[in-house]
N, C-alpha and C positions, 0 to 999 in steps of 0.2 A: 504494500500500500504506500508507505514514504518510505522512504533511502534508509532514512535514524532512528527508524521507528523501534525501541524497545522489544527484546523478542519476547518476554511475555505477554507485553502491550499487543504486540502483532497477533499473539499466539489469542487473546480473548477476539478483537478483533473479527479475527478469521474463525473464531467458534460462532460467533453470533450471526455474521453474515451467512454461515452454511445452515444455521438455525434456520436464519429467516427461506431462505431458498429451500428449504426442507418443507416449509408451509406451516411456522409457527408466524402468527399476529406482530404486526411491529409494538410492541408493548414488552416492558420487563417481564413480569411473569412467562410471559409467553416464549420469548426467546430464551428463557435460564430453563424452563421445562424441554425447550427441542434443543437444547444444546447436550451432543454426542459424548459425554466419559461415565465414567462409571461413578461418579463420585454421587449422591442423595439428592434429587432434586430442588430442596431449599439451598445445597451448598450451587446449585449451578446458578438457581435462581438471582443469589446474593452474587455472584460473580458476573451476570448480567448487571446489578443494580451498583455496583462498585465501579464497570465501566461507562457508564454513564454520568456521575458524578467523576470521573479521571480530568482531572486538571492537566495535565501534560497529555493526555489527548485531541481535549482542547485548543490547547495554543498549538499542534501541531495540524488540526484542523486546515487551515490554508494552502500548506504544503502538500495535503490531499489531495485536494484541487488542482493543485499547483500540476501535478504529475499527470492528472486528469484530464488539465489540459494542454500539457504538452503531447499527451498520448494522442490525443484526438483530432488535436488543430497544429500538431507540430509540419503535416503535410501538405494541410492547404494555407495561401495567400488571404483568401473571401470569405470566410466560415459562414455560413448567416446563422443568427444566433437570438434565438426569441426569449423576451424578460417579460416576467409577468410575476403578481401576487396571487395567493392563495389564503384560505383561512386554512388555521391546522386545527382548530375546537372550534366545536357549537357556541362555546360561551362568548367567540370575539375576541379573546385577551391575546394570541400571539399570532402571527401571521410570518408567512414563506413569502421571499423574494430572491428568484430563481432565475438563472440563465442557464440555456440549454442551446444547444446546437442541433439542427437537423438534420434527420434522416431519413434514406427513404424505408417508412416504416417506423420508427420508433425514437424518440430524441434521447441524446444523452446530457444529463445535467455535468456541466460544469464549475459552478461555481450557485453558492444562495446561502440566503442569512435568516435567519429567526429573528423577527421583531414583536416587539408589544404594540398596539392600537394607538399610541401616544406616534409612535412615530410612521405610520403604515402611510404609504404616500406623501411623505415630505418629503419637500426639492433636498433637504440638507440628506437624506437618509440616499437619497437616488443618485446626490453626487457623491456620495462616499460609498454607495455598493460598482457603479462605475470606476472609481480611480482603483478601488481593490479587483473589478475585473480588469483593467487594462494593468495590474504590476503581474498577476499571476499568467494571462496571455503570452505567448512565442512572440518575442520583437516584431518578427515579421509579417504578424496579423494584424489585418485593416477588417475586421468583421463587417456585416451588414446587420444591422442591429432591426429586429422586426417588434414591433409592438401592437398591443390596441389600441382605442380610441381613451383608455383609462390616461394616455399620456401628452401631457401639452408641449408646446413650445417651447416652456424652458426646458425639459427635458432632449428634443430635438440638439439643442444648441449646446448641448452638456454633450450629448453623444459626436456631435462635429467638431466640436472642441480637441477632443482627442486625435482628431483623424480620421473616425469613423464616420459610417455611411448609416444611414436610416431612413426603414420605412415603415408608416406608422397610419393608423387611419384615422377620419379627421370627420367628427359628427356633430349634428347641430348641439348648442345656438351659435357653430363656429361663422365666420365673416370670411370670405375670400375679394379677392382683387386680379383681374387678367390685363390690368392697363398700366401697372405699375404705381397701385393705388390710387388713380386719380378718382373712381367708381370701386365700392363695395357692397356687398349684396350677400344675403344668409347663401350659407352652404343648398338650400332645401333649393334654390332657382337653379343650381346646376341638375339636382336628382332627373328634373323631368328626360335629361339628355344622356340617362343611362340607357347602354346595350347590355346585348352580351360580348358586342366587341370595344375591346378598352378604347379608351377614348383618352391622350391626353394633351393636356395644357401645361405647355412649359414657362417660363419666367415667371410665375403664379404669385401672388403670395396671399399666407393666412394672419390671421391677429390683429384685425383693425389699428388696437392701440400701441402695439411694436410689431410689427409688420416682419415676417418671417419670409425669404424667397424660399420655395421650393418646385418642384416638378407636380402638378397633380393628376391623378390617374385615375376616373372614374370607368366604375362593372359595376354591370349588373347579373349577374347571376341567374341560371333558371331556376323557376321554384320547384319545390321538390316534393312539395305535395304535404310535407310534414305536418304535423301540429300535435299541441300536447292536449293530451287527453285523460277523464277520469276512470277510476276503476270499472265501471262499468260501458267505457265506450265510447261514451259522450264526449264532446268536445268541452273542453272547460272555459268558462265567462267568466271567470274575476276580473277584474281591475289589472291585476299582477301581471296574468296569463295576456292579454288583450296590447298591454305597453310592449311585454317580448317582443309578443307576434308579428305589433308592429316593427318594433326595431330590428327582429331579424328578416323584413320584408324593404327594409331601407339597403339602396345600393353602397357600394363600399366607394368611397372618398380615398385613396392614398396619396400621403403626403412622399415627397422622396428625394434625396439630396445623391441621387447614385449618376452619372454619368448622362446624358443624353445621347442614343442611339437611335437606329431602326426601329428595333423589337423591344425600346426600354419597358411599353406598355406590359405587353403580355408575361416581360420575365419582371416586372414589380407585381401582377396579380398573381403569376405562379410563387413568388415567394413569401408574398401575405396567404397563401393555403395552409403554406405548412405551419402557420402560428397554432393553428388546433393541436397540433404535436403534442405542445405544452401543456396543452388542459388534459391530453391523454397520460401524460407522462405522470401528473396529479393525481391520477384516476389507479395509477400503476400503485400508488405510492400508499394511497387511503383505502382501496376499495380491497372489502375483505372479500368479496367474489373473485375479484379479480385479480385484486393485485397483493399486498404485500399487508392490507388489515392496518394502516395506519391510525385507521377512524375510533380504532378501540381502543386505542391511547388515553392516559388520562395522567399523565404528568404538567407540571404546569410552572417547572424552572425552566426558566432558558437558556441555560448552558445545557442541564440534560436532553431537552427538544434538539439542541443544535444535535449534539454525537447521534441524537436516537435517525434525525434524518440526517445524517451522516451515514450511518450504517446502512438504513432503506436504500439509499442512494447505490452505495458499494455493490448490494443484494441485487439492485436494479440493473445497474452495469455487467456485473455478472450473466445473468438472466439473457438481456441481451444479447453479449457477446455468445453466449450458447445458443442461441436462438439466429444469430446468423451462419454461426455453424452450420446448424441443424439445417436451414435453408439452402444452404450453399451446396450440403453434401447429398440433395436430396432426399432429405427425410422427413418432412414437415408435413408433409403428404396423409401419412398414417396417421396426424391426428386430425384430423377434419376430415368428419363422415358424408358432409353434403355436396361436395364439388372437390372435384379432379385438378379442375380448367385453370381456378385462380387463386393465389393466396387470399385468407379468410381470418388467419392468424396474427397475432401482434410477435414481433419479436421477444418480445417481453414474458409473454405466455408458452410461448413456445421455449425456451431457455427452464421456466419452471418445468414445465413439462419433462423437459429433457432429465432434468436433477430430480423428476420423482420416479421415472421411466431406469433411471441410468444408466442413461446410455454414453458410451463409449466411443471417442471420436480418435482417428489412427490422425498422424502429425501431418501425411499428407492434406487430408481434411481440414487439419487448423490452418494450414498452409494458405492453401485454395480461399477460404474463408478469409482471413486477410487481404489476400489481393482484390476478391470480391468487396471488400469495406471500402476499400479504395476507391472506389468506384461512385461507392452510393455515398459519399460524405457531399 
């Protein structure tokens, strides 16, 4: 995991993470019962709950990262790399703020912070998880930084600041300008001029009152017919449900400071797709169906929150990287009973799969599987 890392330190580590990929809950009890020795279950238990509280895991915390992402992005120049919040409790008291890199298939988290509510979307909070992603970054990365609509202007100019490039989507009661501000007009007078083919306007700019240039790049999407529905069928009519519906019926606005080209349009709406990566990768992280049972957590320091997603993370990565094996060497096949024709699988699942299955992969396979990553980064 790090270079200095303690070999007991490493040695708990590595018992917990094969915990979790074994398919114990991200939660202490849970991981000290699926962890493999022979020793009494309250002593494993307490061995879980000891590295959680580890102070020199802790501060070695970054340098995880650090390695994480030198692994991932030490090969490419353009990474794009999507930031977003999450809540980690029902109760609102601490909150994830994550950056991840896409895949085709599954993101890998590079780098995120555990905050409490005091600080969850402040500019001071967004400039200081920025400057610690750009020290722990490969020099020679210039990322593409994709965001949602959760992110304004100053954030924009905090990401260009650096170097970096960003594409971010931009919803009402925003104000644009295509004259060089001589005329401004709500974002809602462009919607009517949505397709499904991108459509943009270069020299733009947003924020009436500091006026921001950038490229903008209006889609529209086809609908897809969805809607949420109640247990019995029905479509549902709240208030709640009704504001969604509308907003996921609203075209996408992207803001984008990336180069102007030919085809800038279609590779700025192909690269805001894969920001849903992120909320799957959340999904990897919480969901006790699916993924790793974060949701049945119930710790509520945040030093222990940070190592406990620290470790989902490690578990996650793992998971993954078995699950591109698994793909690469054709075997993913045998778990999906309804189609032949296409993958139906997350990387993610398929890697669990793999570590309850255990199966065995020859070095050629690992081989092959690497140069396949290659490819899909």
């Amino acid at each position: 995991v790090s270079y200095n890392m303690h070999k007991s330190r490493l040695n708990a580590v590595t018992a917990c993470v094969k915990s979790l990929l074994s398919g114990s809950a991200a939660t202490v009890t849970s991981i000290g019962r699926g962890i493999s020795t022979k020793a009494f279950e309250k002593h494993r238990i307490k061995r879980a709950d000891r590295l959680l509280s580890n102070s020199h895991l802790l501060s070695e915390t970054p340098l995880i990262y650090a390695s994480i992402c030198q692994l991932f992005c030490g090969n490419t120049t353009r990474p794009v790399i999507s930031i977003d919040w999450s809540d980690l409790d029902d109760r609102k008291a601490h909150f994830l703020l994550r950056a991840a890199i896409s895949l085709k298939g599954r993101p890998i988290t590079l780098y995120q912070e555990v905050h409490c509510n005091k600080a969850k979307e402040k500019p001071a909070t967004h400039k200081a998880f920025l400057k610690r992603l750009h020290a722990i970054l490969p020099r020679h990365c210039r990322p593409i930084i994709v965001t949602d609509a959760g992110y304004k202007s100053p954030w924009f100019r905090e990401v260009l600041a650096l170097g970096w490039d960003i594409v971010g989507r931009v919803r009402k009661p925003h104000f644009y300008s295509l004259d060089s501000g001589n005329t401004w007009q709500c974002i809602r007078h462009l919607y009517d001029q949505a397709t499904c083919r991108p459509k943009r306007f270069d020299s733009s700019q947003i924020v009436r009152s500091n006026p921001f240039t950038c490229t903008l790049v209006l889609f529209k999407q086809k609908t897809k017919g969805r809607y949420a529905s109640n247990p019995d069928g029905t479509r549902k009519a709240s208030k709640r449900s009704k504001v969604h519906a509308q907003g996921a019926k609203d075209p996408w606005l992207l803001a984008t400071s990336l180069e102007s080209h030919r085809r800038l349009s279609k590779q700025v709406v192909a690269i805001y797709r894969q920001r849903m990566q992120i909320e799957e990768g959340f999904r990897d992280m919480k969901s006790t169906k699916f993924g790793l049972g974060y949701e049945q957590n119930k710790s509520v320091k945040k030093q222990r929150l940070t190592i406990l997603v620290l470790l989902t993370t490690l578990a996650s990565l793992v998971a993954i990287l078995l699950g591109i094996v698994l793909v690469s060497s054709n075997k993913h096949r045998r778990f999906q009973a309804n189609t032949e024709t296409r993958s139906v699988l997350s990387f993610h699942y398929l890697g669990l799969r793999a570590v309850a299955c255990r199966i065995r992969f020859t070095m050629r396979q690992w081989k092959a599987a690497l140069k396949w990553y290659s490819s899909i980064v």
